[in-house]
C-alpha positions as CSV (number, residue, x, y, z in Angstrom):
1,X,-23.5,15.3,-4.8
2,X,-22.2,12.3,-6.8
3,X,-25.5,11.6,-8.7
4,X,-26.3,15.1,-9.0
5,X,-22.8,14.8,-10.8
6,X,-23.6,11.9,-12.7
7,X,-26.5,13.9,-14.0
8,X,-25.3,16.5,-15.1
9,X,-22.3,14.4,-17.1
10,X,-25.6,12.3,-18.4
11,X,-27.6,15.8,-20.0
12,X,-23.8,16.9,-21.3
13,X,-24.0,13.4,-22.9
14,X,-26.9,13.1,-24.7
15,X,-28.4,16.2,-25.0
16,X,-27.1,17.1,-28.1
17,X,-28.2,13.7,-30.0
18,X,-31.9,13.9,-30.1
19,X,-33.2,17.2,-27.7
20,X,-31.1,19.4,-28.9
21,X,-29.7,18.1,-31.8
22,X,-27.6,20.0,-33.9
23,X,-29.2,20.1,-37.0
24,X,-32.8,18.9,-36.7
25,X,-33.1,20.9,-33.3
26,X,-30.9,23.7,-33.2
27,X,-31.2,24.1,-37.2
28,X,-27.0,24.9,-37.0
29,X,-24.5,23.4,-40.0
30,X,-27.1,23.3,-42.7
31,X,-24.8,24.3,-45.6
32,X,-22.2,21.0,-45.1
33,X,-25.0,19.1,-44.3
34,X,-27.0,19.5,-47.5
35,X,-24.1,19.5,-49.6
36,X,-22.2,16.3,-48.2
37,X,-25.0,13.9,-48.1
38,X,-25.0,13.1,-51.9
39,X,-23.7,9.5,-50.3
40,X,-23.5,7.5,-47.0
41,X,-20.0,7.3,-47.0
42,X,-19.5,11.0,-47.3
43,X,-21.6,11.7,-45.0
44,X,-20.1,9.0,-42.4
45,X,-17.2,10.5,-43.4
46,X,-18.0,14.5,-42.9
47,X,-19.7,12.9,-39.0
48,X,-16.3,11.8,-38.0
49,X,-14.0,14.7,-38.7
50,X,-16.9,17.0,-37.5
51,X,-16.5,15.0,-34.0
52,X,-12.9,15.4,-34.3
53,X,-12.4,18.9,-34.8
54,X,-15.7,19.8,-32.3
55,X,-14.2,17.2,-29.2
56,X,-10.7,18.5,-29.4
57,X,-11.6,22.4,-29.8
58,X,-14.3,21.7,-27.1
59,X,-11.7,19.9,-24.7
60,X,-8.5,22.2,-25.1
61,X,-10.8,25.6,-24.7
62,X,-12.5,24.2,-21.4
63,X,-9.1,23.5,-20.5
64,X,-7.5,27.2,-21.3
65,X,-10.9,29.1,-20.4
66,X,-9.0,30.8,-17.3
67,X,-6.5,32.1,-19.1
68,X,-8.0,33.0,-22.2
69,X,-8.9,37.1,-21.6
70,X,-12.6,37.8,-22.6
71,X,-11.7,40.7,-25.1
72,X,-9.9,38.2,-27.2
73,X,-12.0,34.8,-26.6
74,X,-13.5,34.8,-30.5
75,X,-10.2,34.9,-32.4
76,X,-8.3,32.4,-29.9
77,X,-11.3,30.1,-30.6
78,X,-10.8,30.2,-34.2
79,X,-7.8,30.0,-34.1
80,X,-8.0,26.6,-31.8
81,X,-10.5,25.5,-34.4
82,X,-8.5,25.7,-37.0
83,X,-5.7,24.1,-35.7
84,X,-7.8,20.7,-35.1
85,X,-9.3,21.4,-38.8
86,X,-5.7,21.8,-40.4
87,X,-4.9,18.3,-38.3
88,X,-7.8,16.7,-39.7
89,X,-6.9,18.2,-43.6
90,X,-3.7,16.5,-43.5
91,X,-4.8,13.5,-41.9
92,X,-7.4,13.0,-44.4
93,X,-5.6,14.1,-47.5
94,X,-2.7,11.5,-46.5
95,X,-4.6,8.8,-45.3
96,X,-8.3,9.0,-47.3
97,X,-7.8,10.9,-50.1
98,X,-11.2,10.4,-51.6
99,X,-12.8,11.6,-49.0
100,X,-10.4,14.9,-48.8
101,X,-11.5,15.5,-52.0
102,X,-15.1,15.0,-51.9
103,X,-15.7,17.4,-48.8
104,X,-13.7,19.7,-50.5
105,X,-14.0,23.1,-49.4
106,X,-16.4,22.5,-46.5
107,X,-13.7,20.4,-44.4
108,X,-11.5,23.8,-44.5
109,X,-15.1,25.6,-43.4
110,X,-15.2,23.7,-40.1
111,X,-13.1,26.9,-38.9
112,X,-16.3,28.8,-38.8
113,X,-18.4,26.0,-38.1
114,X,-21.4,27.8,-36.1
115,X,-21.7,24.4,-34.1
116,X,-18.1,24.1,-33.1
117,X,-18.0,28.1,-32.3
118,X,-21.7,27.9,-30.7
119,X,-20.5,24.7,-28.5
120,X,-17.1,26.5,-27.6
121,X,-18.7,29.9,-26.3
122,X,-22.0,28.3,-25.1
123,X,-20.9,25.0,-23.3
124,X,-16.9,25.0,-23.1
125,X,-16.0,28.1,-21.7
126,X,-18.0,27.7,-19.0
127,X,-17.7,24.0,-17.7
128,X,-15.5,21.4,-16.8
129,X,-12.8,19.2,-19.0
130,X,-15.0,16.3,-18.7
131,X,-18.5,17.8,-19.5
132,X,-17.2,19.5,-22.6
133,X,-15.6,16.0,-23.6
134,X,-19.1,14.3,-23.4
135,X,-21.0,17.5,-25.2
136,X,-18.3,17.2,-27.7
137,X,-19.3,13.4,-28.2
138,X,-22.9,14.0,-28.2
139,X,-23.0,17.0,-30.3
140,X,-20.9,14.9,-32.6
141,X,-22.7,12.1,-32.4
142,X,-26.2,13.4,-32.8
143,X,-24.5,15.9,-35.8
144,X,-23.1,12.7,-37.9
145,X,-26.9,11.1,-37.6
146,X,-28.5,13.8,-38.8
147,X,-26.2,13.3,-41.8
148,X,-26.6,9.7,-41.9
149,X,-30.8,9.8,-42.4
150,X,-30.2,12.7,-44.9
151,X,-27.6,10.9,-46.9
152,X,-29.6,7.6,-46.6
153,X,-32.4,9.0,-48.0
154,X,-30.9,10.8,-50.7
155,X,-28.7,8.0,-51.5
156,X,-31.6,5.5,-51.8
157,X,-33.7,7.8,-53.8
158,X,-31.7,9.5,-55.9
159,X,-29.6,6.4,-57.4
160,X,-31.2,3.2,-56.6
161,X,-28.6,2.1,-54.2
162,X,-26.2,2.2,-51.4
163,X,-23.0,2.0,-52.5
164,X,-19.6,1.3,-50.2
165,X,-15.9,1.0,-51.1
166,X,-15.7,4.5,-53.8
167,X,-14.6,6.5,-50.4
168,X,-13.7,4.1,-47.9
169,X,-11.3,2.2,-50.0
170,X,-10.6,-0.7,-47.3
171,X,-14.5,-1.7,-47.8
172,X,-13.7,-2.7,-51.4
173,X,-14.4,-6.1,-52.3
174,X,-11.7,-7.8,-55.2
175,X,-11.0,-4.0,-56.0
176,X,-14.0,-3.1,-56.6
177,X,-17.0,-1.0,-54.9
178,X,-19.7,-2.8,-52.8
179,X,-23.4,-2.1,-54.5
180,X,-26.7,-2.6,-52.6
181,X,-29.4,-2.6,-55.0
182,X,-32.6,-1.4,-53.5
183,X,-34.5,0.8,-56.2
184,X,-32.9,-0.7,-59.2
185,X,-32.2,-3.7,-60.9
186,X,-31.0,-5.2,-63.8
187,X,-34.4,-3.9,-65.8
188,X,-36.1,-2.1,-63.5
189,X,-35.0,2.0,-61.8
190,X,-37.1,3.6,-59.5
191,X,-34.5,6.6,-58.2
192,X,-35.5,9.7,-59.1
193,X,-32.6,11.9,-60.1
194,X,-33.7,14.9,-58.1
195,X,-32.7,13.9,-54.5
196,X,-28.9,13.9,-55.8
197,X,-29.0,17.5,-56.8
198,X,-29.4,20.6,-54.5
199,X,-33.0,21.2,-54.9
200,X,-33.5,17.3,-53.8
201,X,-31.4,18.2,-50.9
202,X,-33.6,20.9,-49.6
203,X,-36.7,18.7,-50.5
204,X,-35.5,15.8,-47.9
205,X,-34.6,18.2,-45.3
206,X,-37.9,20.1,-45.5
207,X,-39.8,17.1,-45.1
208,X,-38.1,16.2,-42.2
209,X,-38.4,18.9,-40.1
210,X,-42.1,18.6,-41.4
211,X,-42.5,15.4,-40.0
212,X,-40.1,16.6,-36.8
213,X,-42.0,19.9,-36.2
214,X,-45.5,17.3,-36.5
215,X,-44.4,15.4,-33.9
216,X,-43.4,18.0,-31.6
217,X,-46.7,20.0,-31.9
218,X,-48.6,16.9,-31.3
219,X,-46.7,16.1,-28.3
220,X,-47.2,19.6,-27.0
221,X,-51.3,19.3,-27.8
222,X,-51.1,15.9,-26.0
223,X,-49.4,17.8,-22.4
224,X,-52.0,20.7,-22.6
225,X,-54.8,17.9,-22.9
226,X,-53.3,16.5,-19.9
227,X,-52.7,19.7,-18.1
228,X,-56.3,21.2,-18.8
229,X,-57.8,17.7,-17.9
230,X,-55.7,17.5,-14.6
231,X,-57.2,21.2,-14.1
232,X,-60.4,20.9,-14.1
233,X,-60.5,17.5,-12.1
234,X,-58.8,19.4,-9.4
235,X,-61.4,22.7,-9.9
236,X,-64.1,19.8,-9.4
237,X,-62.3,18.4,-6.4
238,X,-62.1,21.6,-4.4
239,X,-65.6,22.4,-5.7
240,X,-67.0,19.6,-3.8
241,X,-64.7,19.8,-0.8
242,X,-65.9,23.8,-0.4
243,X,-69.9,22.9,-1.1
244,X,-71.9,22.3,2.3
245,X,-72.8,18.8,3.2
246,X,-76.8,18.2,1.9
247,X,-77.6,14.7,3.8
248,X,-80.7,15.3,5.9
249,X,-80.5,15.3,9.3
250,X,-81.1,12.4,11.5
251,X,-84.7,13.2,13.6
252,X,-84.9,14.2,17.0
253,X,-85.8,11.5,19.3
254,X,-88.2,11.6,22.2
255,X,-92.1,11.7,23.4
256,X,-94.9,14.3,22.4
């Protein structure tokens, strides 16, 4: 019973960072995604509240799903959304004020989140405390690195470099940002204006579910080789066990 325990605690886990991931997988919070990931830091940034708000809404309705009545399980998770997205608004207007105002409007849209309301009606209503706690991490997790290649990529390409400190203050070196130069130099620019804009946005997601959707199709080709191949070498198998035997028979002894 324990390691059937420990497996099931183990799929809560990690299920939602690379097999079902919440955006390259399930396809689910595409609007703050593409609009967030004009920088690392903002997209770091946009990860970590997203945990936040999706752990303790996952947590506190596993917790009440007894006593929540069915007929009114939709507005009482909204409303426990919102209560861990207000939390989050003030913490990060107080405490990270770039940030607040960077996310803008689509911290205040984690209410209606589909991934928070998806986990909390597919996953936390319906298991323990300590599952939805680890599909609350995992979703989160796998969420804020979706936003991390994104914003990597867009970052890179669309102005030369990484840059750290304009958000996250405390990363600030002598007051000022932190820049790593990677397509541009002192004479030389390779970014290409278009991946900071919406349309560039679009582009980088696109090609990643290209490449994504590839990989998947290939891996799928691969198991039906395998399964055909394994198919036939058993069809060949019983073939040969159900043929009669054709050695000749051993001549008859004795005198004419």
């Amino acid at each position: 019973m324990d390691e059937i325990a420990r497996k099931r605690h183990h799929e809560s886990f990690v299920a939602g960072i690379i097999k079902e991931n919440p955006l390259f997988v399930a396809i689910l919070g595409t609007c703050p995604a593409l609009a967030v990931t004009t920088t690392l830091e903002a997209a770091i940034g946009m990860g970590v509240l997203f945990t936040f708000v999706l752990l303790g809404s996952n947590v506190l309705i596993s917790a009440l799903r007894k006593l929540i009545p069915e007929e009114v399980e939709t507005p009482a998770y909204i409303v426990i959304v919102a209560t861990f997205v207000t939390i989050v608004k003030m913490l990060c207007e107080a405490y990270i004020p770039n940030l607040y105002s960077t996310l803008g409007v689509f911290l205040a849209l984690l209410v209606v989140n589909c991934i928070v309301l998806g986990r909390a009606e597919a996953f936390a209503n319906k298991n323990s405390v300590y599952d939805s706690f680890l599909d609350g991490i995992g979703n989160g997790i796998g969420y804020t690195l979706a936003l991390i290649v994104i914003a990597l990529i867009r970052e890179v390409l669309g102005t030369g470099m990484l840059t750290f400190g304009d958000i996250f203050t405390f990363l600030k070196i002598n007051g000022e940002s932190v820049h790593l130069y990677l397509l541009k130099g002192p004479t030389w620019d390779y970014s290409i204006y278009l991946f900071g804009t919406p349309a560039g946005a679009f582009f980088v997601f696109g090609v990643i579910m290209a490449v994504l959707a590839y990989r998947a199709n290939k891996k799928k080709d691969r198991e039906a080789t395998e399964r055909r191949a394994r198919a036939f070498a058993a069809a060949e198998a019983a073939k040969k066990a159900a043929s009669p035997s054709t050695a000749p028979l051993a001549p008859k002894g004795g005198n004419d």
